[in-house]
N, C-alpha and C positions, 0 to 999 in steps of 0.2 A: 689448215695445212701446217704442217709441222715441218723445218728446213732444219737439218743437223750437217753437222762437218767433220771432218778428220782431215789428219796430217801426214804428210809424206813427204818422202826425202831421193833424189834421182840423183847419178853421177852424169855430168857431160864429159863423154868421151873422149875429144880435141881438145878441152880446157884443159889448164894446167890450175894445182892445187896454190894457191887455197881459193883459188875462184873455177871451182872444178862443179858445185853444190847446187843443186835446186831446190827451195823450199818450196811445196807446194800446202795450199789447203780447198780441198772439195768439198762444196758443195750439193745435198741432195736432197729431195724428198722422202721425210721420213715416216715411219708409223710407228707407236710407243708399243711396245710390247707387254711391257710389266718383267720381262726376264730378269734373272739375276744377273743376268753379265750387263746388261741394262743398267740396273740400281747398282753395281758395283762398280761398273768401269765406265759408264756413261756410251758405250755402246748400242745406237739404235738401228735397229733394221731401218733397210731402205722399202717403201712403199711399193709394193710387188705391183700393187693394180694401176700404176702409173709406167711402167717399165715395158718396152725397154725403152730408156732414155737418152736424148739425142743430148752430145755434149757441147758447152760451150766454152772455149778455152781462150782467157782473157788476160792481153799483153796490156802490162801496168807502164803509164809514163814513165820517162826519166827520172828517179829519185823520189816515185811516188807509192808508197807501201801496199801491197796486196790488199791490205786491211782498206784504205781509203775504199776499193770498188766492191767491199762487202753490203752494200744498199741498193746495189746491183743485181749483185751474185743471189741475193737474201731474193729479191722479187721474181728473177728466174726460176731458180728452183722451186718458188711457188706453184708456176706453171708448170713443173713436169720436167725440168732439165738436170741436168748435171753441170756445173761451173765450176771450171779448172781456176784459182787464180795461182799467183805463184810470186816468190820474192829470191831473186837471182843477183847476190852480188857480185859484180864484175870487170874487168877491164875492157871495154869496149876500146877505145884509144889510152894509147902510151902512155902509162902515167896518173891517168883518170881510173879511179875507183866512185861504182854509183850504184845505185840499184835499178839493174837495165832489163828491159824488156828482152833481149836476147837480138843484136842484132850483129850481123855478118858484114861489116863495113868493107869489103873485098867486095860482096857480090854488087855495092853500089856502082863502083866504075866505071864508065863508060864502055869499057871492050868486054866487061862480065853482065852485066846488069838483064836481067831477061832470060837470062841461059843459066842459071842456079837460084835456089831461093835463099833470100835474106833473114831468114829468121833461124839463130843460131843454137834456140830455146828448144825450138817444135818439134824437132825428130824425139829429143827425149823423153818430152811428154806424151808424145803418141806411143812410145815405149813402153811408160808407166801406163797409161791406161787401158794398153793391151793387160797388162802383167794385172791392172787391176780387175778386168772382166773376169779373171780366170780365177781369184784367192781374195777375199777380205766379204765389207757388207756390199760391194757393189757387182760382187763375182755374176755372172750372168746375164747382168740389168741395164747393160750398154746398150747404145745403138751408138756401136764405130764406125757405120757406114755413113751418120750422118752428124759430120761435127762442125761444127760455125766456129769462125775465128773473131773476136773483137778484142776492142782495142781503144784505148789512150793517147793522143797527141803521138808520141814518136811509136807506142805500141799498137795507137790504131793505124798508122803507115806499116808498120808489119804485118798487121791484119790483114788490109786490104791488099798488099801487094804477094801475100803468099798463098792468097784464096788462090789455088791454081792447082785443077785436075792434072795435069802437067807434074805439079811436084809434089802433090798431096791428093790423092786420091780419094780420099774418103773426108774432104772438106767438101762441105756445101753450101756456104755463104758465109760471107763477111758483114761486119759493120764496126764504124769506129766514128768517135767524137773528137776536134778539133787535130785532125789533120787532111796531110796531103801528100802529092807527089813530086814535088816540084825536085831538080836537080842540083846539089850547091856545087858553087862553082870553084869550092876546094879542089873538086873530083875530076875536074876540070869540064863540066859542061856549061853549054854558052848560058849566060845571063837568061830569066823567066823561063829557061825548060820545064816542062809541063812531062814527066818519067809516064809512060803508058802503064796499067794494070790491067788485070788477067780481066779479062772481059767475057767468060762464059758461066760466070754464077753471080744469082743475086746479090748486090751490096747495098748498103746502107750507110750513107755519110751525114754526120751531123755537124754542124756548126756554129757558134754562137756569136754573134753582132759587136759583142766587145773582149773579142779574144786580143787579148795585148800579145800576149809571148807568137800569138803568128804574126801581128802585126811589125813589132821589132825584131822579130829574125830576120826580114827581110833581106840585107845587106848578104844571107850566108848565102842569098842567089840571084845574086849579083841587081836587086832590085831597090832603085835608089830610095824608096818607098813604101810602105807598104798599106795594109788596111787588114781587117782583123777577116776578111770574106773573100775576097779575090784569088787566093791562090787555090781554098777549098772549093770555089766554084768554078774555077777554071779546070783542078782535076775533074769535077761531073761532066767538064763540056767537052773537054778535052784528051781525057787519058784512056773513056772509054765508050764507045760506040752506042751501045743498049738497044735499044729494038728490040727487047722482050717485056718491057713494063714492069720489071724486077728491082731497077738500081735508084735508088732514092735520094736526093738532096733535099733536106732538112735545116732550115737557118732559125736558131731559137732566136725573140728579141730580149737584148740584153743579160744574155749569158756570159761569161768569159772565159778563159781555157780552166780554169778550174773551180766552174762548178762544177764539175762532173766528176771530182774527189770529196770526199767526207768521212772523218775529218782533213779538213787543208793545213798543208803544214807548210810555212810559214820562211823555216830554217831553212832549206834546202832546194836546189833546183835554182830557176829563175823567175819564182812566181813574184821578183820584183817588178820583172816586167810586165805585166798583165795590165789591161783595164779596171778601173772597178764594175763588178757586174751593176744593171741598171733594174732588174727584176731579180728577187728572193731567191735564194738556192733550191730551198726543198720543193716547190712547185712545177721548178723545170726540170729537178731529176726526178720526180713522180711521173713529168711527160714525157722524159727520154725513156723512163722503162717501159710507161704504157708504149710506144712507138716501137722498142728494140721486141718486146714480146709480140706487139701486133704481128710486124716483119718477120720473124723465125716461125709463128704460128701460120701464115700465109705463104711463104717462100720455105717455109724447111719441115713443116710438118702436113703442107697442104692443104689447108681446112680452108674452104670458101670462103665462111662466115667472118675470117679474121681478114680477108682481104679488103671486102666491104668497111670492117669495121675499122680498119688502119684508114684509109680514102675518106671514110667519113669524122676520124676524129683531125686529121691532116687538115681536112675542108672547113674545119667548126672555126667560127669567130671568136681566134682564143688570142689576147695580148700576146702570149709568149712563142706564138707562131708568128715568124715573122715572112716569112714567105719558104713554100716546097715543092720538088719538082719532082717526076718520073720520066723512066725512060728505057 
């Protein structure tokens, strides 16, 4: 399998210049052709007999580079997908310049919250990816009826909270690593709010046993304490209903909020906060992809054989499983 990429560039409408810019780079399934525009411009067709391809469009942490969730992006497109990532810098709050997942800090609120979606990225990229179905190497080879959202610490709460036929129609599941829903009580809700998510499409939550930056956020909702697993298990218990055997809680052991970047960087963000992880990096993001691939192949492309085989590698006696649930 052969995964190539290209680059593209989106204006957001609302934003003002010079935080107006989306970088994006997609990934896809390629086949080498031998063409000249190949050997000359590094241009490769996209693999016809894999198409059309379901997309999956992936909100980066706070301050965490597009490039970090390319060991990701690299493994899906193995499988047959298309992966949106993208690097948006912006002013999310007054003052603060970051490279942000695209979020709508309005629609948090209390008297908005529910009634608009928060993700301030996603209109434009479903923009771009209409405009890309139609002109370049990926013209024809979509499937926009069926696009999965994941996501990163505050991009995988964007994920999960805007999976919503409601305001995206042509999303069909979620998944995200080291977040949740809880409400901070800047916005003014009470202390351990537990924010409800769209509850009619498969999601997939993961989390890891030594996430520090969830465990010391704590205080932003209003919780004297915290622990690096509680607030993510309290969204599965909590924010959303299930009764279809679709939505998954995942607790890797000894992961921490940033294994799930590669490379980690160091400089920026709050990865002071974090635990040390207690188990190897590249082991648990070899299991997060085999688990995010199982889950999309079962829940978004419907293949039996993947559902079984998600269940049975869940079930295996693996250290870095630390306990997983459905529901």
């Amino acid at each position: 399998m052969t995964v190539r990429a290209f680059f593209q560039a989106a204006k957001v409408d609302n934003a003002q210049s010079p935080y107006d810019t989306i970088l994006l780079k997609i990934l896809y399934p390629a086949q080498m052709s031998g063409s000249h525009l190949e050997k000359d411009m590094g241009i490769v067709p996209a693999d016809p007999q894999m198409a059309p391809f379901p997309v999956v469009i992936f909100f980066n942490g706070v301050n965490c580079e597009a490039h970090s969730y390319q060991w990701l992006a690299v493994k899906l497109a193995e499988r047959g997908l298309v992966v949106v990532t993208f690097n948006w810098v912006g002013e999310n709050l007054s003052g603060i310049v970051s490279l942000t997942p695209g979020v709508d800090i309005t629609a948090w609120k209390p008297e908005i919250y529910g009634t608009a979606p928060t993700a301030s990225a996603l209109p434009t990229l479903l923009t771009k990816l209409e405009k890309l179905q139609t002109e370049g190497i990926l013209a024809g080879m979509l499937d926009l009826e069926r696009i999965i959202l994941g996501g990163h610490s505050a991009g995988g709460r964007v994920a999960i909270e805007n999976a919503s036929p409601r305001f995206f129609p042509q999303v069909v599941a979620s998944f995200a690593y080291a977040a949740h829903s809880m409400g901070t009580i800047m916005l003014g809700y009470e202390p351990g709010t537990i924010l409800p998510l769209p509850d009619s499409l498969p999601m997939l939550l993961i989390g890891g046993t030594c996430d520090g930056v969830i465990a010391n956020s704590s205080d932003r909702y209003g919780i004297s304490s915290g622990d690096a697993t509680t607030s993510v298990m309290r969204t599965f218990q909590e924010a959303i209903s299930g009764g279809r055997n679709d939505s998954y809680l995942v607790f890797l052991e000894g992961a921490n909020h940033f294994t799930f970047v590669d490379p980690f960087d160091s400089t920026t963000g709050r990865a002071f906060l974090d635990f040390p992880a207690t188990q190897p990096a590249e082991p648990s993001r070899l299991l997060m992809a085999d688990i995010i691939g199982l889950f999309i192949d079962a829940h978004v492309r419907h293949q039996s054989e993947a559902s079984s085989a998600l269940h049975q590698l869940l079930n295996t006696a693996n250290p870095l499983i630390q306990s997983w649930k459905c529901k």
